[in-house]
C-alpha positions as CSV (number, residue, x, y, z in Angstrom):
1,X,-30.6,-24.7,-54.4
2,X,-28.5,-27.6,-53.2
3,X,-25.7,-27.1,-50.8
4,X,-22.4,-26.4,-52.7
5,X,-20.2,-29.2,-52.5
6,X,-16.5,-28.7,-50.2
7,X,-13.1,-28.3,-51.9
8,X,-10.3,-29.9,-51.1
9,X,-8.2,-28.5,-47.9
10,X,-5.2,-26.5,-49.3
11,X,-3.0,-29.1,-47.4
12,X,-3.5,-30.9,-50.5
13,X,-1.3,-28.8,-52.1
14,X,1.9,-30.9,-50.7
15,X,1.1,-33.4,-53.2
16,X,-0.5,-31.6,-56.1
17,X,-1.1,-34.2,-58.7
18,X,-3.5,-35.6,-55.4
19,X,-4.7,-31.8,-55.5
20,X,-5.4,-31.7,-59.5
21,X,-7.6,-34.6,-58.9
22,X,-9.8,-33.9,-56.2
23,X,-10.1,-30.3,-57.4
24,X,-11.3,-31.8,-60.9
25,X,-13.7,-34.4,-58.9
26,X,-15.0,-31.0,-57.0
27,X,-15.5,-28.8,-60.3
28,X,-17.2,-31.6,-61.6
29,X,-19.9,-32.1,-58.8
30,X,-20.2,-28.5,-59.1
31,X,-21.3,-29.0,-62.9
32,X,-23.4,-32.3,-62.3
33,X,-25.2,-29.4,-59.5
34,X,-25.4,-26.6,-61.9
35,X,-26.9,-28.9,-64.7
36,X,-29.3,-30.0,-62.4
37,X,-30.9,-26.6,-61.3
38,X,-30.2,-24.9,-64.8
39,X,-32.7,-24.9,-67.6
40,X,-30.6,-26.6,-70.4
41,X,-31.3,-23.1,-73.0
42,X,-29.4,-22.0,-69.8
43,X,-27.0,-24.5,-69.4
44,X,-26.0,-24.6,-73.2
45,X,-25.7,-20.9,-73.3
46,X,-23.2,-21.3,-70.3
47,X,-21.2,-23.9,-71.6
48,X,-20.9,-21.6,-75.2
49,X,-19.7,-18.8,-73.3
50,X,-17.4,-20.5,-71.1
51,X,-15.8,-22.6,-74.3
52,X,-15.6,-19.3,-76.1
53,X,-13.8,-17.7,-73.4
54,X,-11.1,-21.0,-72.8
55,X,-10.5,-20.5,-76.3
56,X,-9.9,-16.8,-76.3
57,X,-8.0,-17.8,-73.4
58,X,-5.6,-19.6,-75.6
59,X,-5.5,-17.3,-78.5
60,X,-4.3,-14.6,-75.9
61,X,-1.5,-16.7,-74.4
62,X,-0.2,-17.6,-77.9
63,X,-0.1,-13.1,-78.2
64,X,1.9,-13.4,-75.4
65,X,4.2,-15.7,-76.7
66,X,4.5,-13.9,-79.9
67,X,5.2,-10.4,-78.5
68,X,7.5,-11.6,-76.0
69,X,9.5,-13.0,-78.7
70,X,9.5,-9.7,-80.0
71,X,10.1,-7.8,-77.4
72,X,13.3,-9.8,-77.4
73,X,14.4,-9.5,-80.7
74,X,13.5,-5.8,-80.6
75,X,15.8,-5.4,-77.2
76,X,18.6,-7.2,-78.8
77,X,19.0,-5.4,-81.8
78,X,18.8,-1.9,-79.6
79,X,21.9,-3.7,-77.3
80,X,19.2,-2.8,-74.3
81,X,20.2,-5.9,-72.1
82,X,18.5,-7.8,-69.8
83,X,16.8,-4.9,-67.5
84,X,15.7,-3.2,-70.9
85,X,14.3,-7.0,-71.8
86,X,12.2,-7.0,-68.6
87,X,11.1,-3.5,-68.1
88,X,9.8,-3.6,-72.0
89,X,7.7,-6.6,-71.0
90,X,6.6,-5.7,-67.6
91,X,5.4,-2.1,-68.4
92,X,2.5,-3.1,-70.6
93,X,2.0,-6.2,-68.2
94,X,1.6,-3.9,-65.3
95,X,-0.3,-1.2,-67.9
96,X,-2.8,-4.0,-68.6
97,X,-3.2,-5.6,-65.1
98,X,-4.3,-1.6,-64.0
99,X,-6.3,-0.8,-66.7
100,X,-8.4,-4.3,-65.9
101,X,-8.4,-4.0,-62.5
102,X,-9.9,-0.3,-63.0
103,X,-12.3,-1.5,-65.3
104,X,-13.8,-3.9,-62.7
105,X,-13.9,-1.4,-60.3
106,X,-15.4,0.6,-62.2
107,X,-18.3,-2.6,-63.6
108,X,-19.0,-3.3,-60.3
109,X,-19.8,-0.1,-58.9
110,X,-21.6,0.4,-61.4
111,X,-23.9,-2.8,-60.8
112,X,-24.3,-1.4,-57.4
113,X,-25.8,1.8,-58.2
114,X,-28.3,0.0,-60.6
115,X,-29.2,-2.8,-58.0
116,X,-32.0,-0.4,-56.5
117,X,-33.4,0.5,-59.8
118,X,-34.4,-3.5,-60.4
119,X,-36.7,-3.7,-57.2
């Protein structure tokens, strides 16, 4: 496999539309590399599940647009202020963030105790 191509320094950051740019040029040497070592059934079958996934992407950010909304009516019309606001959105935030976080734990440790069945 080729050598992976080098990101931008993080000192890029101090002019970030200069940072979008040469972090898009990078992800996109990346692909032209990918595409080249990939067999295209391969390459297709990544590109379905990574457009699949942007789009679920979006569909779960418009969620959290909805329910936020919600959340706010809901606290307004129990007069529960702006702490109630914030703790009745960052509860099942922080609820979520765990549960995932376990979940990965708990995938990867799993990969790991298979890894010496596949030799």
């Amino acid at each position: 496999m080729a050598k992976s191509p080098r990101k931008a320094s993080r000192w890029w950051w101090l002019l970030p539309p200069v940072k979008a740019v040469l972090d898009r040029m990078h992800l996109d040497r990346l692909r032209r590399q990918v595409l080249a070592e990939l067999p295209l059934d391969d390459y297709e079958a990544l590109l379905n599940f990574s457009n699949k996934a942007t789009g679920w992407f979006l569909v779960a950010g418009g969620g959290f647009l909805l329910a936020v909304n919600e959340t706010k009516e809901l606290t307004d019309r129990y007069r529960l202020g702006t702490i109630g606001f914030i703790a009745a959105c960052a509860v099942p935030a922080v609820a979520s963030v765990l549960d995932t976080t376990v979940r990965l734990y708990a995938s990867r440790r799993l990969l790991k105790t298979a890894a010496p069945r596949e030799g």
